[in-house]
C-alpha positions in Angstrom: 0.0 0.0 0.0 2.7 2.4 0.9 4.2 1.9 -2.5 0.9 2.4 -4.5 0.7 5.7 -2.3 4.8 6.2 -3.5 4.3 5.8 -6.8 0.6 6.8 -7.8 0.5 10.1 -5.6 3.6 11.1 -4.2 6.5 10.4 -6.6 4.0 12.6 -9.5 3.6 15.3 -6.9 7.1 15.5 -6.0 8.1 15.6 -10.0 5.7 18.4 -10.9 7.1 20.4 -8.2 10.5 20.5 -9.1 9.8 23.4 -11.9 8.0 25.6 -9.2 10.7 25.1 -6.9 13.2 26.4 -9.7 11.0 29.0 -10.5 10.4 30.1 -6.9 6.6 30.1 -7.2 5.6 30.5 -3.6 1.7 29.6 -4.6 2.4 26.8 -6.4 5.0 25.7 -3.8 2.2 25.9 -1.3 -0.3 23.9 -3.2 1.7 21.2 -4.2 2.8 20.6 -0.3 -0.8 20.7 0.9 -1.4 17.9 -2.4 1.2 16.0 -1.0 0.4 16.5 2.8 -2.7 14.1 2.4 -0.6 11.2 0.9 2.8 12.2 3.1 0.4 11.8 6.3 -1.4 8.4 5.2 1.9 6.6 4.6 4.1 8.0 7.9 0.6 6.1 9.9 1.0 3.3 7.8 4.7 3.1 8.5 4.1 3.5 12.2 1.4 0.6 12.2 4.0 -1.8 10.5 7.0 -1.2 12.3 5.7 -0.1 15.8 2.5 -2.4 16.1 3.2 -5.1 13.8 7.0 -5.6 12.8 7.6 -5.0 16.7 5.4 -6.7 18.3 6.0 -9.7 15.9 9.9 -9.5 16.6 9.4 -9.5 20.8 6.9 -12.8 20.2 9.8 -14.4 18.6 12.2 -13.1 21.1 9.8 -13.6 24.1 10.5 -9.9 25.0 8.1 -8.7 27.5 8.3 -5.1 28.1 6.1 -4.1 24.8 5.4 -0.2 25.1 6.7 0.2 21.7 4.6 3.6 21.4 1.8 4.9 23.7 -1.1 7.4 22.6 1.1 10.3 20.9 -2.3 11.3 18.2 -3.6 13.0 21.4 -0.9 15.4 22.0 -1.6 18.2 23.4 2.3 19.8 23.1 5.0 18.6 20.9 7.1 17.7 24.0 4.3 14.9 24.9 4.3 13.4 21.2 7.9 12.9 21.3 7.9 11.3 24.7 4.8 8.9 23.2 5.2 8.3 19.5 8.6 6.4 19.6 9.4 4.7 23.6 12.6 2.8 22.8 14.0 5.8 21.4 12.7 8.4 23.5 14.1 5.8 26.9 17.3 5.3 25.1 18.0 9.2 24.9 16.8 9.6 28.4 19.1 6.8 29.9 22.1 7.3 27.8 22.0 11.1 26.7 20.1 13.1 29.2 20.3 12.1 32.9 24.1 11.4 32.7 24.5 15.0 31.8 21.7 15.8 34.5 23.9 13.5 36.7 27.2 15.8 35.4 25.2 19.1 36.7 24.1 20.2 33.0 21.2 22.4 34.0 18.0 19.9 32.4 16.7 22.3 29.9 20.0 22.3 28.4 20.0 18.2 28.8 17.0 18.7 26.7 18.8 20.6 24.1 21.7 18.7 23.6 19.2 15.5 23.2 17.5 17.2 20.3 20.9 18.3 19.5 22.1 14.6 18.9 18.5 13.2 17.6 18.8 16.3 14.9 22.0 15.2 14.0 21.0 11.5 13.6 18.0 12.0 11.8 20.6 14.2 9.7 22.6 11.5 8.6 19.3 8.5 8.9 17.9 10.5 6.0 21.2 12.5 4.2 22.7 9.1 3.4 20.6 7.1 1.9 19.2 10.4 -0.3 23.0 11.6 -1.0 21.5 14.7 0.4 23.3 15.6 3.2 22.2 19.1 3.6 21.1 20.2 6.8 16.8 20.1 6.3 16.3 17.3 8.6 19.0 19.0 11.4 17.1 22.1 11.2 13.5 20.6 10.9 14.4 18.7 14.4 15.6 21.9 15.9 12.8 23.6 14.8 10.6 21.9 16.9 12.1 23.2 20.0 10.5 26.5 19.7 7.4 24.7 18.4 7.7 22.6 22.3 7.5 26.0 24.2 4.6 27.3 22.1 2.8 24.3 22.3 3.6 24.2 26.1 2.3 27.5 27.0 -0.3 26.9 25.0 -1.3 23.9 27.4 -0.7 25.6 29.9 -3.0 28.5 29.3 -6.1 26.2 27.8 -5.8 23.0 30.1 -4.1 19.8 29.4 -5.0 18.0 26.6 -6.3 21.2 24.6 -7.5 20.1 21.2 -5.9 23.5 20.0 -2.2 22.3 21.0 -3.2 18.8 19.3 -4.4 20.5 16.3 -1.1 22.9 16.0 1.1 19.6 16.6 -0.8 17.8 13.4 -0.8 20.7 11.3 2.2 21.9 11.5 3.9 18.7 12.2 2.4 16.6 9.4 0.4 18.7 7.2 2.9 20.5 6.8 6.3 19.5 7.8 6.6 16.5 6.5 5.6 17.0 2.6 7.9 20.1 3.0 11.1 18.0 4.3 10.0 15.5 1.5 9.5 18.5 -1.0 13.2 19.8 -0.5 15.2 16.9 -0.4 13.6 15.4 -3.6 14.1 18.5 -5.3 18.1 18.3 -3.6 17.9 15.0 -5.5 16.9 16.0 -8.5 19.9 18.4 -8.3 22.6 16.1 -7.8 21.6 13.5 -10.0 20.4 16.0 -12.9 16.8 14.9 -13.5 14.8 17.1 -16.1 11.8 19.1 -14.3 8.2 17.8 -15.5 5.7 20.4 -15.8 1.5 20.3 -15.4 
């Protein structure tokens, strides 16, 4: 399914974008990311259902692993701090074992603990996506930093309308996968495009 999403929707999206891009046609930029937000969104959830809730789950049968909180209720987010600590457990407790408390144990103040784990999850997902894309350019470091200001508005929005607020849930999904993720996907296949010389394709 995620495939027939790649290839039917996405990849032709992606490929008429490339001339608007170019061209530096802010409307059409706009439009094609909203086209692609719709497919971007329904194959990140059907990534997460295969690897978190089935590939996961099916690996700790086999391995008789019992502690199976691969991911807890993150779509209810009210603040982009909470989805982070939900969405992705084995990741989020590896950071917080290895990364943050010894430097809270080191007497790093913890809001800077919290920095320098975004600091080395930006620079992962840097390299997780630059790599295999031959893109190594910096959208992915700067996307995952970016959500650090996102955290505190998000926060203090909480804060002011109650935990849980649907606004701070509907900020987090907007801005987060409406439109962050089609525009990360957006500028590192037009980066592609680049380095390997592919023609533009207009509509």
């Amino acid at each position: 399914m995620m495939y027939i999403l790649s290839e039917q929707y996405a990849k032709p999206t992606l490929a008429n974008s490339i001339k608007a891009l170019e061209d530096k046609d802010l409307v059409t930029i706009v439009e094609r990311v909203l086209k692609l937000s719709t497919t971007a969104v329904v194959i990140w959830l059907l990534m997460f259902y295969a690897l978190f809730h089935a590939f996961l789950n099916a690996l700790a049968e086999v391995l008789r692993f019992g502690d199976r909180t691969f991911y807890l209720a993150w779509w209810n987010s009210g603040n982009l701090a909470t989805y982070w600590r939900l969405w992705n457990r084995p990741v989020y407790l590896f950071f917080k074992r290895h990364v943050y408390i010894p430097a809270v144990q080191r007497g790093v103040p913890p809001a800077l603990c919290q920095l320098l784990v975004f600091f080395v999850s930006a620079l992962l997902h840097e390299v997780l996506v630059g790599i295999p894309t031959h893109s190594i350019t910096g959208f992915a470091f700067f996307g995952m930093l970016g959500q650090i200001p996102l955290i505190a508005a998000t926060h203090a929005i909480e804060k002011w309308r109650g935990k849980g607020t649907s606004l701070g849930n509907t900020i987090f999904w907007i801005v987060f996968c409406v439109v962050g993720q089609p525009t990360i996907a957006l500028l590192y296949y037009y980066q592609w495009t680049a380095t390997h010389k592919i023609t533009s394709s207009t509509t």
